[in-house]
PADREN-266967 format. One record per residue (C-alpha): residue number from 1; residue in one letter; x, y, z. Coordinates in Angstrom, 3 decimals, padded with zeros to 6 digits. Layout:
N
+-----+--------+----------+----------+----------+
| num | residu |        x |        y |        z |
+-----+--------+----------+----------+----------+
| NUM |      a |        X |        Y |        Z |
...
+-----+--------+----------+----------+----------+
This chain:
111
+-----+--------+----------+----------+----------+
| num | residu |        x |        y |        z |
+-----+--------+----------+----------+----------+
|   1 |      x |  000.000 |  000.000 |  000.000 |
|   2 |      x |  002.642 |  002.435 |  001.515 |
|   3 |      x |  004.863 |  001.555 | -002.147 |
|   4 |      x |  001.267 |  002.343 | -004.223 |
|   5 |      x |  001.198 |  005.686 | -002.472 |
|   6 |      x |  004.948 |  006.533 | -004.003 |
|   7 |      x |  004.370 |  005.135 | -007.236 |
|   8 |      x |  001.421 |  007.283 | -007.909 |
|   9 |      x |  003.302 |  010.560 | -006.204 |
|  10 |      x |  006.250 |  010.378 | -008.232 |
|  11 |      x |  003.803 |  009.659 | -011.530 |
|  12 |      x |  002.042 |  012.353 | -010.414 |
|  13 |      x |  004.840 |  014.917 | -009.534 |
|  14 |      x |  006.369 |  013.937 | -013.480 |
|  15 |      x |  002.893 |  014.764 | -014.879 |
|  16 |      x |  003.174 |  017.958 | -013.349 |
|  17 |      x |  006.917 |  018.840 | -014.745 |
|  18 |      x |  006.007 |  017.711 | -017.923 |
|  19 |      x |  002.899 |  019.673 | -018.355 |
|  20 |      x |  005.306 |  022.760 | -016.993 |
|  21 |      x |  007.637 |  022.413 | -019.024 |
|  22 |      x |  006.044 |  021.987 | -021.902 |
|  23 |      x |  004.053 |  025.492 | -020.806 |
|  24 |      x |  007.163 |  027.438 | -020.550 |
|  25 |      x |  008.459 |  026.146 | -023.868 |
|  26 |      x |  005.302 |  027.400 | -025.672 |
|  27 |      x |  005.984 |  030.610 | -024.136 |
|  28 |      x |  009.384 |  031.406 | -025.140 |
|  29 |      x |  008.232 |  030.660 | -028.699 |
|  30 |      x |  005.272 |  033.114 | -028.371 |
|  31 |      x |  007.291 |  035.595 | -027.423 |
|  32 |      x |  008.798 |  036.905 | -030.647 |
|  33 |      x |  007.880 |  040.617 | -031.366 |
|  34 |      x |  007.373 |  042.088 | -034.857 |
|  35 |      x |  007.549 |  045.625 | -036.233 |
|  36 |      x |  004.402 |  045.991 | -038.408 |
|  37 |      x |  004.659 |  050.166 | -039.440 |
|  38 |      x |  006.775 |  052.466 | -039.908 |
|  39 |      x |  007.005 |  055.957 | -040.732 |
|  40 |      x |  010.052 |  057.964 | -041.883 |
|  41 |      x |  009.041 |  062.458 | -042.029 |
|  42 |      x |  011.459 |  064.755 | -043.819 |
|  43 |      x |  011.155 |  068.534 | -044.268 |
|  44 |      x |  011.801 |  068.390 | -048.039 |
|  45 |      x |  012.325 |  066.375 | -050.838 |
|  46 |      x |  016.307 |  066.373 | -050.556 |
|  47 |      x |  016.035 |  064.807 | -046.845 |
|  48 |      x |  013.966 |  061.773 | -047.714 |
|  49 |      x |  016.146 |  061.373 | -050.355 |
|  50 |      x |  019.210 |  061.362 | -048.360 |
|  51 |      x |  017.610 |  058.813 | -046.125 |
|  52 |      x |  019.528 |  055.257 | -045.478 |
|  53 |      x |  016.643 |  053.206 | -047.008 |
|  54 |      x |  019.083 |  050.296 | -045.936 |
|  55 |      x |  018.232 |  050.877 | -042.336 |
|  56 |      x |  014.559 |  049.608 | -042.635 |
|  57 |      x |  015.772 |  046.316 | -044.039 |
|  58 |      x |  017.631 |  045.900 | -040.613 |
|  59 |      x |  014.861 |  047.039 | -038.950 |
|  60 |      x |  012.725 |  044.528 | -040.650 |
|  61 |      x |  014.613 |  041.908 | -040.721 |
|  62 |      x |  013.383 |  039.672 | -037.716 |
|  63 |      x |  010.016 |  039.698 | -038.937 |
|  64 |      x |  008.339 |  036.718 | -040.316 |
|  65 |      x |  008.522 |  036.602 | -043.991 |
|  66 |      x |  004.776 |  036.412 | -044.252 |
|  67 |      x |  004.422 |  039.049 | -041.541 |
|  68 |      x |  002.141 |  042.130 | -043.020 |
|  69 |      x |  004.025 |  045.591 | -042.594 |
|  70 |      x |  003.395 |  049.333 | -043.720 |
|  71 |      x |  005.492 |  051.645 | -044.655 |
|  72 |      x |  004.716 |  055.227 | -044.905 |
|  73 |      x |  007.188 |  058.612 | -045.835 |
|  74 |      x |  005.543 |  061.794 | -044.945 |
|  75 |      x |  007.069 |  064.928 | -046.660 |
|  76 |      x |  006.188 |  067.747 | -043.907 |
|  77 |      x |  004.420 |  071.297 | -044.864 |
|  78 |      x |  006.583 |  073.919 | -045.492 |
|  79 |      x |  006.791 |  076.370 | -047.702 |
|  80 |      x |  006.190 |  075.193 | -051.096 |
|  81 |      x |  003.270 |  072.756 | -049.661 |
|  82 |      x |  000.160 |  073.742 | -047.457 |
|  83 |      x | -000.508 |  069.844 | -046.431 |
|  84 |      x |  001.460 |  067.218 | -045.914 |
|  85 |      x |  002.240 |  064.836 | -048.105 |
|  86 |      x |  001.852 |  060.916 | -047.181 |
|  87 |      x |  002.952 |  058.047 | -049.456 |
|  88 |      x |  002.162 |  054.745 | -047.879 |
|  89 |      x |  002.921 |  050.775 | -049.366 |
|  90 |      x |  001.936 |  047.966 | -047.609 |
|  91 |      x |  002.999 |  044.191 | -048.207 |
|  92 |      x |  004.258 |  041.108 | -046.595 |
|  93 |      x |  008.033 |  041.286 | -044.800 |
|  94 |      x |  009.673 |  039.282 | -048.125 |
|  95 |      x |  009.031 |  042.251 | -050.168 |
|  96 |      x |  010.963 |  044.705 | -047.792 |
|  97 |      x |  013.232 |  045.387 | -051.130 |
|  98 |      x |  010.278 |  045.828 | -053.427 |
|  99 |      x |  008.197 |  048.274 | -051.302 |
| 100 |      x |  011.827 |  050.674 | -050.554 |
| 101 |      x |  012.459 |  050.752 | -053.908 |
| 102 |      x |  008.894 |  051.921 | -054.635 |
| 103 |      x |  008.851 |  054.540 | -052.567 |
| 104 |      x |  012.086 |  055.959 | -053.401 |
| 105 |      x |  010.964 |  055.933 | -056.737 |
| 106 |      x |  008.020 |  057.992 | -055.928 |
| 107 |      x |  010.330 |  060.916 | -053.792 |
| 108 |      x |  012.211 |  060.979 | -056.949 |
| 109 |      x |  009.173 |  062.085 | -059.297 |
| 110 |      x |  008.086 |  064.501 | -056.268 |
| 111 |      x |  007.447 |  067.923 | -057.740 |
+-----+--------+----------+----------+----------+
């Protein structure tokens, strides 16, 4: 009786660990951030040109390849503009290149 007792502790006890540790493992997976926006202002034209465009390929780069972002450049009033001006691309983290190149394209043909 007294060895019964044991036996079903100790089962009992590993149950236990087991269904820890297999908490704590799903955990630290879960735990994985990802940077979905971004938005990069310049006073003029020249400034967002001037911009290291290979800085939000870094900043992306621990995203999941799948992982939706948006990426905006916002050329600030001043005074040849009354408004701002936003220009804004969304798509998936694998097209980090694409989008950038995009978007430089379009401060380029800025009037």
């Amino acid at each position: 009786m007294k060895n019964k007792k044991i036996l079903i502790g100790t089962l009992t006890l590993i149950v236990f660990a087991f269904i820890a540790f297999t908490q704590i493992s799903a955990t630290k997976k879960n735990n994985k951030t990802a940077l979905t926006s971004l938005e990069i202002k310049g006073d003029s034209k020249e400034e967002l040109k001037n911009f290291d465009w290979k800085t939000i390929e870094e900043m992306f780069k621990e995203n999941d390849p799948e992982q939706n972002i948006s990426i905006a450049v916002i050329l600030l009033k001043g005074s040849d503009r009354d408004d701002n001006l936003r220009l804004e691309l969304t798509g998936k983290t694998e097209d980090i290149g694409i989008l950038t190149g995009k978007l430089k394209k379009s401060i380029e043909s800025l009037n």
